[in-house]
C-alpha positions in Angstrom: -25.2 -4.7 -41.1 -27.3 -2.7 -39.1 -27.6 -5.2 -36.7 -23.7 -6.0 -36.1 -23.2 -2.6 -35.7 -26.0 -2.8 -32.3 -24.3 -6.1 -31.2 -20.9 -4.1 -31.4 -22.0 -0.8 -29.4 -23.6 -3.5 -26.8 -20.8 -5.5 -26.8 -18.6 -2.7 -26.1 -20.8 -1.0 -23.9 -20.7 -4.2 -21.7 -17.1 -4.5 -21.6 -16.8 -0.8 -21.1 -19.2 -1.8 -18.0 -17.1 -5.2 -16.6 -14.0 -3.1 -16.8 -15.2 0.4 -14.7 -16.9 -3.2 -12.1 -13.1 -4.3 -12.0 -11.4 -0.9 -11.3 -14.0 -0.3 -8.7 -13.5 -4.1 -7.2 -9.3 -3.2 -7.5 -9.8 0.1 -5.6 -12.2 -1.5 -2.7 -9.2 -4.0 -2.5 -6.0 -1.8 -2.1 -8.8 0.8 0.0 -9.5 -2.5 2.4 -5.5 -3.5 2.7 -4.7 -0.4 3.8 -7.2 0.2 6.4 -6.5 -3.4 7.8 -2.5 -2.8 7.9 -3.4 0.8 9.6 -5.7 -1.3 12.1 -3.0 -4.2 12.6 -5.3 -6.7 10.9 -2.6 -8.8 9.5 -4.6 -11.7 9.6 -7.4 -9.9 7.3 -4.5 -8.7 5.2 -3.5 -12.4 5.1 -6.4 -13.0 3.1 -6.2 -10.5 0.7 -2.9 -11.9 -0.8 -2.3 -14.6 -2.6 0.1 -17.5 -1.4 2.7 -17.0 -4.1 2.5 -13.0 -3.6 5.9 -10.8 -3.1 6.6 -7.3 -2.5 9.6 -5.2 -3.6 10.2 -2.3 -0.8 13.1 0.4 -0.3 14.0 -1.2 2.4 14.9 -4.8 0.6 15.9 -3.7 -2.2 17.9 -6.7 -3.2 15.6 -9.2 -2.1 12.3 -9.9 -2.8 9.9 -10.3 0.7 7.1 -13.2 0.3 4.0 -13.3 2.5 5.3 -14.9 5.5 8.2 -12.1 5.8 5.4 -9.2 4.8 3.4 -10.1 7.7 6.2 -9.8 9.6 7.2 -6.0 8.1 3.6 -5.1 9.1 3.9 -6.7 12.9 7.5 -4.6 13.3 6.0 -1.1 12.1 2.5 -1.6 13.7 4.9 -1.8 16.7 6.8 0.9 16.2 4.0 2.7 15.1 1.3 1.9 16.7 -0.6 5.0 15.2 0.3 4.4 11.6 -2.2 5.6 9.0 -1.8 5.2 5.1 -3.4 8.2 3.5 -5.2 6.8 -0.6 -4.6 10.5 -2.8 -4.9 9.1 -5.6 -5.4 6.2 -7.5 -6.2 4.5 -10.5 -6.4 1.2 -12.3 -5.4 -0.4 -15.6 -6.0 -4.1 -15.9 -4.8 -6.1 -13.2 -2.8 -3.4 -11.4 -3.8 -0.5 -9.3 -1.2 2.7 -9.1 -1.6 4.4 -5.8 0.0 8.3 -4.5 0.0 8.3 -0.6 1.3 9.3 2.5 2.6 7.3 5.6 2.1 9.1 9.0 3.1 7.6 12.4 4.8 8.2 15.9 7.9 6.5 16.3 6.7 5.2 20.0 7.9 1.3 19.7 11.6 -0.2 19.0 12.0 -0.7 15.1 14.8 -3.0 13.6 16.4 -3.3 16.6 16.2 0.9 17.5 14.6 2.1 20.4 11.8 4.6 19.7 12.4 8.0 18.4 9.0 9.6 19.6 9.1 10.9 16.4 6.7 11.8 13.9 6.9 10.5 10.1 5.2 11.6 7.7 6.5 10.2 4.0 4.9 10.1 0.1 4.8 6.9 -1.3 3.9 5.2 -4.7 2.3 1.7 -4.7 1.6 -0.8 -7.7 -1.1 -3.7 -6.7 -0.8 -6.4 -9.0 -4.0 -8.1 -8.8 -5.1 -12.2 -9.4 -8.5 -11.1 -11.0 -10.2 -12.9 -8.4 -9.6 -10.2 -5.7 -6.6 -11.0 -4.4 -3.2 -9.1 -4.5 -0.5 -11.3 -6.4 2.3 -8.3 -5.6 3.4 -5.0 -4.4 5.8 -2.9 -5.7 6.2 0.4 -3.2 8.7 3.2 -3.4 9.2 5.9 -0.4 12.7 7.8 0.2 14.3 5.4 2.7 16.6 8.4 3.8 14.1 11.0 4.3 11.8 8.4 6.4 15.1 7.6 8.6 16.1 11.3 8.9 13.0 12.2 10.4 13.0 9.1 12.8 17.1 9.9 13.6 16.0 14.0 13.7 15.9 15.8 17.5 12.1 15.9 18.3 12.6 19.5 18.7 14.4 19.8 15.4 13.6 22.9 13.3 11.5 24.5 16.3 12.4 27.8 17.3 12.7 29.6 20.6 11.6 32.7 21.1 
């Protein structure tokens, strides 16, 4: 008896171990995809998805965006904002997914959907879920951001709530 209960605890212990080894892996991951988007590294990005993998943004909201078209989202804003940065803070993971509380930041300075720059800065909270393959690739994104405040503040007078004195 004795000895099932030892095999247990090390059994557990060891699981306990491979999962903490997995939530480190999953943050390395979504910490790597970000950085490469940031740098325009789509190609690098490339190779952290899977083929089949598909993202559900608030810009699409009826239609689901597959790899091909995701590399293309990142080419338009690393265009129009050529100094994006994605802010990680906070994050955590739970089996195959990874939750993630950020901010977007970036300067309006290239044409965006067809919109000529703004020369505005964005700065926008978001909430991402990475669904992961287990073999360190990301099957899907799911990311939410208020579509309306992002466009006010790209549509806003650079000079908007400035005062003169």
């Amino acid at each position: 008896m004795k000895s099932l209960f030892i095999l247990s605890a090390l059994f557990a212990a060891l699981s306990f171990s491979t999962l903490q080894a997995q939530e480190k892996d999953a943050g390395k991951i979504v910490t790597h995809y970000f950085a490469w988007v940031d740098a325009g590294n789509l190609d690098a990005v490339g190779e952290l998805l899977t083929d089949d993998f598909t993202v559900s943004a608030p810009f699409s909201p009826s239609v689901t965006i597959n790899k091909m078209g995701w590399k293309g989202v990142g080419e338009s804003f690393k265009t129009a904002f050529p100094d994006m940065h994605h802010e990680i803070v906070d994050w955590f993971a739970s089996g195959n997914k990874v939750a993630v509380r950020g901010v977007f930041t970036g300067t309006n300075t290239g044409s965006m959907m067809g919109n000529p720059p703004s020369n505005n800065k964005a700065e926008v909270p978001l909430t991402a879920i990475f669904e992961l393959d287990g073999k360190g690739k990301i099957r899907s994104l799911d990311i939410k951001f208020d579509m309306k405040n992002f466009e006010a503040q790209l549509m806003a007078a650079p000079d908007a709530g400035k005062t003169n004195n």
